[in-house]
C-alpha positions in Angstrom: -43.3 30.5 -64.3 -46.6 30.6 -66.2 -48.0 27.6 -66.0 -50.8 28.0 -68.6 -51.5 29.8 -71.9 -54.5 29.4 -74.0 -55.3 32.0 -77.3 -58.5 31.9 -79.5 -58.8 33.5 -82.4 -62.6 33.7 -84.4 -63.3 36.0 -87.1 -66.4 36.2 -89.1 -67.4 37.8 -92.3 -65.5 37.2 -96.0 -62.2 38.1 -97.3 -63.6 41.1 -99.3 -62.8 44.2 -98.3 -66.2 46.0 -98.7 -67.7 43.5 -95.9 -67.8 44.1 -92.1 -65.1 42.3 -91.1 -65.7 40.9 -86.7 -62.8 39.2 -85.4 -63.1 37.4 -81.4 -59.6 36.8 -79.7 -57.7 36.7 -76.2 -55.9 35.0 -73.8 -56.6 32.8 -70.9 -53.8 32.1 -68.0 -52.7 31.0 -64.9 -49.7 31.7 -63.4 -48.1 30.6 -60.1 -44.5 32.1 -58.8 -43.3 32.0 -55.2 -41.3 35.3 -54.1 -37.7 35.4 -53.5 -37.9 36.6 -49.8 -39.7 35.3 -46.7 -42.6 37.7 -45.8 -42.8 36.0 -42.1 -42.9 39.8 -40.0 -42.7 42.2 -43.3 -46.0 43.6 -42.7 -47.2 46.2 -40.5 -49.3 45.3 -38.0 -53.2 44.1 -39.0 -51.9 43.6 -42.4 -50.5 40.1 -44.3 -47.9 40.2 -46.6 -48.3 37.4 -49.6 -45.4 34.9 -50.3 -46.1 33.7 -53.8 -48.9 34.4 -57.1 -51.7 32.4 -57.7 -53.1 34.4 -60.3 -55.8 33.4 -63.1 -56.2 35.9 -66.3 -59.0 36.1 -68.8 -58.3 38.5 -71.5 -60.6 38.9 -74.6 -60.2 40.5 -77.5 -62.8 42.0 -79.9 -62.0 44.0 -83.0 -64.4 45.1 -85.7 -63.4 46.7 -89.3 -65.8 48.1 -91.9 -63.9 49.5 -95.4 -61.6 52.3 -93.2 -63.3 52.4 -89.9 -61.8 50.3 -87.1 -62.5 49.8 -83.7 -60.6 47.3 -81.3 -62.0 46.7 -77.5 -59.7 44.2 -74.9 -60.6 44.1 -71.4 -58.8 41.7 -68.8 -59.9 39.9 -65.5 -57.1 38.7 -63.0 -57.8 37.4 -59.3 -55.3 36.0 -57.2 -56.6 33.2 -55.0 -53.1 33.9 -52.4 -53.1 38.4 -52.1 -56.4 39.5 -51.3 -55.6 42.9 -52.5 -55.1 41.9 -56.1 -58.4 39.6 -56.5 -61.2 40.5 -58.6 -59.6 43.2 -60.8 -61.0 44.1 -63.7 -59.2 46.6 -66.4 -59.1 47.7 -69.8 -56.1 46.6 -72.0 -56.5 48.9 -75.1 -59.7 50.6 -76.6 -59.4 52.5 -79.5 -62.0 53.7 -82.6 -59.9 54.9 -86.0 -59.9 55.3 -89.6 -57.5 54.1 -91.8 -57.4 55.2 -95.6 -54.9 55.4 -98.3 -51.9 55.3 -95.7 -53.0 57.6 -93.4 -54.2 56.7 -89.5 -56.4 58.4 -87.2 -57.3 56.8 -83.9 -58.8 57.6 -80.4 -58.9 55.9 -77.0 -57.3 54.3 -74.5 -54.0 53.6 -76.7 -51.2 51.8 -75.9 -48.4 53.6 -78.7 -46.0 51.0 -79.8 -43.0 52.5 -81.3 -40.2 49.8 -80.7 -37.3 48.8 -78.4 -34.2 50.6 -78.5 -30.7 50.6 -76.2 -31.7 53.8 -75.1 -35.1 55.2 -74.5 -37.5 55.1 -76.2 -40.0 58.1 -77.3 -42.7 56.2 -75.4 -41.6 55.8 -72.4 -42.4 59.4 -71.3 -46.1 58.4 -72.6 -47.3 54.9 -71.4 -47.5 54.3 -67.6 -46.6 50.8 -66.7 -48.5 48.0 -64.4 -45.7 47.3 -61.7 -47.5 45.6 -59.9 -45.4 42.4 -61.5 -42.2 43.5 -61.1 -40.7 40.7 -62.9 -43.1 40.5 -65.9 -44.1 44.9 -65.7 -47.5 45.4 -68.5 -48.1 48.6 -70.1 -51.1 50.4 -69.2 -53.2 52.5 -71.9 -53.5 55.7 -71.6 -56.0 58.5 -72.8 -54.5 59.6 -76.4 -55.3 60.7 -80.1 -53.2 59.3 -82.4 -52.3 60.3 -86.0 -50.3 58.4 -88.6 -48.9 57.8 -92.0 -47.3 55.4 -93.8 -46.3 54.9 -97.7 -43.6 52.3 -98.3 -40.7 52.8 -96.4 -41.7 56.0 -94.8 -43.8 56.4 -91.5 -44.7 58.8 -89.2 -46.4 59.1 -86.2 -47.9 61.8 -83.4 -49.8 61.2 -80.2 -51.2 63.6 -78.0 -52.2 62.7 -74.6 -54.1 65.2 -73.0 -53.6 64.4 -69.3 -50.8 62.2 -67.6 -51.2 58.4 -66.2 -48.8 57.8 -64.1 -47.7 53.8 -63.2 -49.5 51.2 -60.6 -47.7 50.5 -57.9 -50.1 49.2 -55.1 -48.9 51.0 -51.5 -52.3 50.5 -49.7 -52.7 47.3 -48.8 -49.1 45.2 -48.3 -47.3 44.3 -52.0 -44.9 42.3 -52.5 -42.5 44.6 -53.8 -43.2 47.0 -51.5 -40.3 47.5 -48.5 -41.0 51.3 -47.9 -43.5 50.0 -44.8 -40.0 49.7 -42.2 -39.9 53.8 -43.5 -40.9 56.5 -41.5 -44.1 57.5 -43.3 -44.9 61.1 -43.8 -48.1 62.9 -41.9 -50.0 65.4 -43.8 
C-alpha cells in the first residue's frame, strides 16, 4: 500500500497562445509493502534476499510549449532504504520534442505510445517494455521512437517507429524479490 502521494503543478506564462507557455509538475511518494513469502534461506549464498519495500519516489515534470513546438522532460529518483540493489536509481520517465499544427503531430524521443486498454492486446504491447521490477504495480518504460499523428474530429491516426528494441527490467543480478530461478540450474557459457 502506498502510503504517500504528493503532485504539484506550476505553470507560468499567459493564456495566449502566441506566449511561451512553461509548466513545472510531478510526483513525490513513499511506499512501503511487505512480500507475501518469507525470504529466510531464498538467497544464494553471499547474497540477501529483501522481505518488504521501503521505497521513496521523486518524480518531476517539466513541459515547455511555444505556438506548435512542444517539448516535455520527466525524470524519476527511487531508493529503497530495505534492497540495496534497487537504491539510488535514477531514470527517465518520458522525453520527447514535437510539433503540433493544424491537427497533425510529430514527436521524437524517449516516448511512452499510449494507445488504450483493450480485452485483448493491445498494438503497444509489442512496442513499450515494462519495469517489472514491481510485479504488483508493473511501469512502462520509454522507449526510443518517432512518432507521427493526426487528428480532425472524430478521426485519428497514429504511427510509431522504433528503431531498435527495449526489452523489459527484470533485475536477475543481485537477489529480487520476484526472482525464484536462483534454486535452477544456471547455464555456463
Amino acid at each position: 500500500a502506498s502510503t504517500g502521494f504528493l503532485a504539484l503543478v506550476l505553470w507560468a506564462g499567459s493564456a495566449s497562445a502566441a506566449e511561451p507557455t512553461l509548466r513545472f509538475g510531478g510526483f513525490a511518494s513513499f511506499d512501503y509493502y511487505q512480500y507475501l513469502q518469507t525470504v529466510e534461506g531464498a538467497a544464494p549464498a553471499g547474497k540477501e534476499a529483501a522481505s518488504s519495500v521501503t521505497m521513496i519516489r521523486i518524480a518531476p515534470t517539466i513541459r515547455a510549449k511555444y505556438r506548435w513546438i512542444r517539448a516535455k522532460a520527466e525524470l524519476e529518483y527511487r531508493h529503497d532504504f530495505v534492497d540495496p540493489g534497487r537504491s539510488g536509481r535514477l531514470f527517465v520517465r518520458e522525453a520527447l520534442f514535437g510539433f503540433r499544427k493544424s491537427g497533425f503531430r510529430l514527436e521524437a524521443g524517449a516516448l511512452l505510445p499510449r494507445w488504450g486498454k483493450m480485452d485483448v492486446a493491445s498494438p503497444t504491447d509489442n512496442l513499450v517494455a515494462w519495469d517489472l521490477e514491481e510485479l504488483f504495480f508493473p511501469e512502462p518504460l520509454p522507449v526510443p521512437a518517432v512518432r507521427l499523428g493526426y487528428a480532425r474530429d472524430v478521426f485519428s491516426a497514429e504511427i510509431v517507429f522504433a528503431p531498435a528494441f527495449r526489452g523489459s527490467r527484470f533485475r536477475r543480478d543481485d537477489p529480487s524479490r520476484w526472482n525464484t530461478t536462483w534454486t535452477l540450474p544456471q547455464t555456463q557459457t
